[in-house]
N, C-alpha and C positions, 0 to 999 in steps of 0.2 A: 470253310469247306473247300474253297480252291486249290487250298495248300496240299488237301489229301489227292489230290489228281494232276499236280505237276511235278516235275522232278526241281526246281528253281523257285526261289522268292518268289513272291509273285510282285513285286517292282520290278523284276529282271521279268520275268513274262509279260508283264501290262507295257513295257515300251520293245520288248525284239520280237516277242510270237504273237501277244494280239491284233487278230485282223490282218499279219502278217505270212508266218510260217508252220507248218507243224512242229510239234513236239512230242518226242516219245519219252515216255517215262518210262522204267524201268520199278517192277514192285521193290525191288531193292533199297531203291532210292526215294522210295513213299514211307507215307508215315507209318502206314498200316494196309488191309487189302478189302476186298471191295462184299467179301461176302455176308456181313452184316445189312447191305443195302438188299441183296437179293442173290438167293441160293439156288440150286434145283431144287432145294425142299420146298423152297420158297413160291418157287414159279408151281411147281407142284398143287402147292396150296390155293397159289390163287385159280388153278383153272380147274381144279377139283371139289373148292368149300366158297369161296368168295362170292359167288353168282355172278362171276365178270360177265358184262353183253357188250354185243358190239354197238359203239366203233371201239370199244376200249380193247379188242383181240380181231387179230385178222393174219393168216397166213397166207406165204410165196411161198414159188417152189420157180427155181431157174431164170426170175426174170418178171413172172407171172404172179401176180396177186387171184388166189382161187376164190373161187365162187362161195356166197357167205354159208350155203346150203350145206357145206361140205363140212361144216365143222361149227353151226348152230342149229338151235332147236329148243322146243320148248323143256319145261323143267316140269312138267308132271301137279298135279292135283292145287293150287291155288298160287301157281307161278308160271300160268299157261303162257307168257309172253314167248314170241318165236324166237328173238334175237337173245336167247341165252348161251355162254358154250355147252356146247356134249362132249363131254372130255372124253368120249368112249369114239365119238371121231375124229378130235384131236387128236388122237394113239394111230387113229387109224392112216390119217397125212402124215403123221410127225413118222412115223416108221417110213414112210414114201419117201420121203426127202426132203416134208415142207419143214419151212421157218415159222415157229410162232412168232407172231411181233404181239407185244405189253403193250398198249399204247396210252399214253397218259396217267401213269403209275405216279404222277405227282399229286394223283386227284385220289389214288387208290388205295396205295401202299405206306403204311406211318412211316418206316423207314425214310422213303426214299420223302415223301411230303417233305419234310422235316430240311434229310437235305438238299433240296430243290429252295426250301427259304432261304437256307442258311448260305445257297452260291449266287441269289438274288439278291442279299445282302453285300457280297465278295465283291460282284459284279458290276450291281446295277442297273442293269439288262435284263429282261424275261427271261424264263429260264423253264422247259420243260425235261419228262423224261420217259424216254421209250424202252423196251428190252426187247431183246433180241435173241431164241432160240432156235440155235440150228444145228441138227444131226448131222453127225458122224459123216466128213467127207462133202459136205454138200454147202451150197452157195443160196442165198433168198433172192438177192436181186443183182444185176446185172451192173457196168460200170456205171457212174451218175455222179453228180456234186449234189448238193446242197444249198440252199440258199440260206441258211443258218451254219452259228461255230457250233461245232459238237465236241465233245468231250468224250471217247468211246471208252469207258472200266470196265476190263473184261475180269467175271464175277468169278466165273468157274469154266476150265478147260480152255481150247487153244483156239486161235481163230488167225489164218493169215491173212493181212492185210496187204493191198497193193496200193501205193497211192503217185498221183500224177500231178504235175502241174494244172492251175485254171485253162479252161480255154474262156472263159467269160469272170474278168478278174469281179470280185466282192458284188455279187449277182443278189437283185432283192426282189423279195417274195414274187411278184411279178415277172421275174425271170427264171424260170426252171429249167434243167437241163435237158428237156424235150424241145426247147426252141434251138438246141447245141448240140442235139443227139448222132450226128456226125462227124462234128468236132472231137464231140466226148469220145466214140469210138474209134476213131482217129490216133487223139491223143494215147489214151490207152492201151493199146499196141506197140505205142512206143515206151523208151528205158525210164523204168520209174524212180520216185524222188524218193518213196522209201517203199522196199520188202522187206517186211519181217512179218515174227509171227509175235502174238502176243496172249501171255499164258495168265492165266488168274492172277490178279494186282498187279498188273500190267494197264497203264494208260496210254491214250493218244491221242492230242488233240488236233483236231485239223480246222482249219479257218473255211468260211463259206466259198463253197466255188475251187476247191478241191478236190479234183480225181480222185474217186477209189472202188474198191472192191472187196470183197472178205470172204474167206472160205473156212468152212471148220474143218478142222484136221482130221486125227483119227478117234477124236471122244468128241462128245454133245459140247456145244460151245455155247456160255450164258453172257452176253454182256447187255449192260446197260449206256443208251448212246442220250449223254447229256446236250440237248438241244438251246444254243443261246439265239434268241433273235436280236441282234444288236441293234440299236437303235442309229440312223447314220445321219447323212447330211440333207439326203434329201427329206427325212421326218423333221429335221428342224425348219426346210424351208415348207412343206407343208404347214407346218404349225405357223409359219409367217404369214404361208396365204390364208388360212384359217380366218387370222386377227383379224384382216383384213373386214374380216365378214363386218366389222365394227365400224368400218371406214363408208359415209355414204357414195364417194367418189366412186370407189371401187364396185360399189353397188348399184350402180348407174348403168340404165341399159345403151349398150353403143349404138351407135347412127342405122338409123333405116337405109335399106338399098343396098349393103354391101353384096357384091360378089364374093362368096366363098370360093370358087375357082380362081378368082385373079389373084396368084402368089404374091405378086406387087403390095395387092390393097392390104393381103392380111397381112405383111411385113410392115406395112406402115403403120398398121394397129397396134400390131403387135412390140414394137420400136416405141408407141406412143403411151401405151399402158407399162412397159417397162419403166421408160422416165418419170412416171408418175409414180410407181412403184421406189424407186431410186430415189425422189423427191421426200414422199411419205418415212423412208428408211433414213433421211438425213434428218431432216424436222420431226419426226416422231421417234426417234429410236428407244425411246425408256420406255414408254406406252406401248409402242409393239413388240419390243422385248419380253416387256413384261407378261404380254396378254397370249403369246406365242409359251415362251414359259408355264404360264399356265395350260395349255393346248397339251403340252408332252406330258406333264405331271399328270392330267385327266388319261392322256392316252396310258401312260405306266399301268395307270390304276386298273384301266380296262382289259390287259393284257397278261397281271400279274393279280393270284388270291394273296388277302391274311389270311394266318391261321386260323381256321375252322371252330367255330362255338360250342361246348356242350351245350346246349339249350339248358336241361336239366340241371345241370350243376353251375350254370349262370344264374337262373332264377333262386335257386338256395342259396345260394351267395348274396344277389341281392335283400334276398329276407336277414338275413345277417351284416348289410352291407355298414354297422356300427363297427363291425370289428374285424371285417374280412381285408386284409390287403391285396392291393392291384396295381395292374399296372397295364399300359397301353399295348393294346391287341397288336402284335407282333405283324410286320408286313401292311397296316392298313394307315392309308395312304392320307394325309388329312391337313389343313391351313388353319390355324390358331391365329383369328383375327382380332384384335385387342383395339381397335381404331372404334371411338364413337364410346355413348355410355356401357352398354353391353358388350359381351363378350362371344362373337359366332366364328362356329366350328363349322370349315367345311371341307364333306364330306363327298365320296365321287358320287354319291346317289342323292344323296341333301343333305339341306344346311339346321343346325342346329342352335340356337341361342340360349346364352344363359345372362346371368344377372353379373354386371361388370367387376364383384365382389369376387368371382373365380375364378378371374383370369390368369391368378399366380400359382392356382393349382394344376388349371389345365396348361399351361405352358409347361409346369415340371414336368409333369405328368408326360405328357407329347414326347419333352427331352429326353423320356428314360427311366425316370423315378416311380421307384416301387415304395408305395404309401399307404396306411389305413386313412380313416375319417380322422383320428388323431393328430395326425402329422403332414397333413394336406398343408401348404403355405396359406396363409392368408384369410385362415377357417377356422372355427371352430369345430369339437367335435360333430356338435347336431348338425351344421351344413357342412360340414365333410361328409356326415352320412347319405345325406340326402344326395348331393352331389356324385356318390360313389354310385349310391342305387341308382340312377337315371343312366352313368354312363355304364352300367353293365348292363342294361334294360335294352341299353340303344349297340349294345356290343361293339363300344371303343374303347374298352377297358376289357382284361379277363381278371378272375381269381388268380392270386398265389399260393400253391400250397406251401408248405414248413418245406419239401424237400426239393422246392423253388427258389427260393429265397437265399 
């Protein structure tokens, strides 16, 4: 999916533009354009048939996020909930000059679901996605960076964009452009790094901590603003302090009596728990490697869905699981541990064990292989079956239908 939203290999982007520069794509020079992910019909649909509620909708106008009153409400006779939209005040802002914002369309829309996995695979990064509806001539929000890469596919109509240099280079979550909000207007006053405007199957990606601003021209402008949270330097040394927790040194309460005001004393603590730390990292490095390792894998997990279950058409599958083929639930996150007699699976929510007899199935299986109970390694048909039914039961397996396969 990466490939549909840059103009370059994506080797030539993962070492000049990631985390580095923007890039404009040009729909020319794409594979294809972006209105299969989401149309006006489309946005149509969801604020008119979907029953979106907030937070998944929320509109700006100039700078200013409005008031939720303005454009929710309940739904009438047995969906009295308050937080539904009224697309009949929708109409009523959207003609004023507000911006509908989509928000979370990765959770909402099969479309865009689908590719949201498919650029968390590309990536490797979490990966969300927002849209972005703004009438004829009119701006949502004011200059501001981003503490994520975004990816902006403009869907339908035109939208000019202005973009600036960082004033706060590769800025994380905890730094938002309201602690730079003079900087930012600042910068943005001055000559920017790119104007242009950008028309349907049109891309642009800008790196976290990036100036900019967008105005829709003279038609309604749809784009969808692909949101990467990259993962950086300081989440792997978290995930080091993390391990630590395992360490009892590190777990040791420091000396009675210190001054927290004498800069001295905490420098010399602080100086003293480093070299221990530095110690630990020279004498321990596989162990904490490893146990930090695990820390990002868990946090991936927690930050990134698989693919969503039918429940329904899992369970009839399972009643069939003699003849049904499957294969590993796409995006879910998992450690195939073969160490010991048995065979456990773990999972970001828990751990799972089976009989050391399936360990050649569940590794295929993990790697990618789509199999029935027949053809499972290491199985026969009757514990193939049973093996198939457990892991569709426990949804780490889906069905394959014939026009999967």
């Amino acid at each position: 999916m990466l490939s549909r939203c840059i103009a370059t290999d994506p080797g030539t982007f993962a070492t000049e533009y990631w985390g580095r520069r923007p890039l404009l794509s040009r729909s020319g020079a794409l594979p294809r354009d972006f209105a299969d992910l989401l149309s006006p019909a489309m946005v149509d649909e969801l604020i008119a048939e979907r029953g979106v509620r907030a937070p998944f909708i929320r509109l700006a106008k100039e700078g200013d996020v409005l008031a939720k009153d303005c454009y929710l409400g309940p739904a009438g006779f047995g969906a009295e909930m308050p937080d539904q939209v009224d697309s009949a005040k929708v109409l009523e802002q959207f003609a004023a000059g507000a911006t509908i914002v989509l928000q979370g369309l990765h959770r909402l829309w099969p479309p865009v679901i689908d590719f949201v996995h498919r650029m968390v695979d590309d990536l490797g990064h979490p990966v969300q996605a927002n849209a972005y509806v703004t009438p004829p001539s009119n701006r949502g929000f004011d200059p501001h960076y981003d503490v994520h890469d975004v990816f902006v596919l403009q869907t339908a109509g035109q939208k000019r964009w202005v973009v600036h240099e960082p004033v706060h280079t590769h800025p994380l979550p905890s730094q938002p452009w309201t602690q730079h909000r003079a900087a930012v207007t600042d910068r943005a006053g001055g000559e920017p790094v790119i104007d242009t405007v950008l028309s349907a199957g049109d891309a642009l990606y800008l790196p976290r901590g990036w100036v900019h601003s967008a105005q829709a021209l003279d038609t309604t402008s749809v784009h969808l603003t692909v949101g990467v949270s990259a993962v950086t330097g300081v989440d792997v040394a978290r995930a080091v302090v993390d391990a630590l927790a395992d360490n009892a040194t590190f777990r040791a309460s420091l000396p009675m009596g210190g001054d927290p005001a004498d800069q001295d004393e905490i420098i010399a603590t602080v100086s003293k728990v480093m070299a221990q730390l530095v110690e630990t990292l020279r004498d321990d490095a596989t162990a904490l490697s490893g146990a930090a390792a695990r820390q990002l894998t868990r946090r991936h997990a927690e930050r990134t869905r698989p693919v969503a279950v039918r429940p329904l058409a899992i369970l009839d599958a399972a009643a069939h699981s003699d003849t049904t083929p499957v294969r590993w639930r796409h995006g879910l996150v998992a450690a195939v541990d073969t160490a010991g007699d048995g065979i456990t699976l773990r999972l970001p929510d828990r751990v799972i064990t089976f009989p050391g007899s399936c360990g050649p199935a569940l590794l295929a299986l993990h790697r990618g292989l789509t199999a029935d109970a027949g053809s499972l390694p290491g199985l026969d048909r009757a514990d193939g079956t049973v093996l198939i039914r457990r892991l569709l039961r426990e949804a780490v397996v889906v069905p394959v239908t014939p026009a999967q396969a």
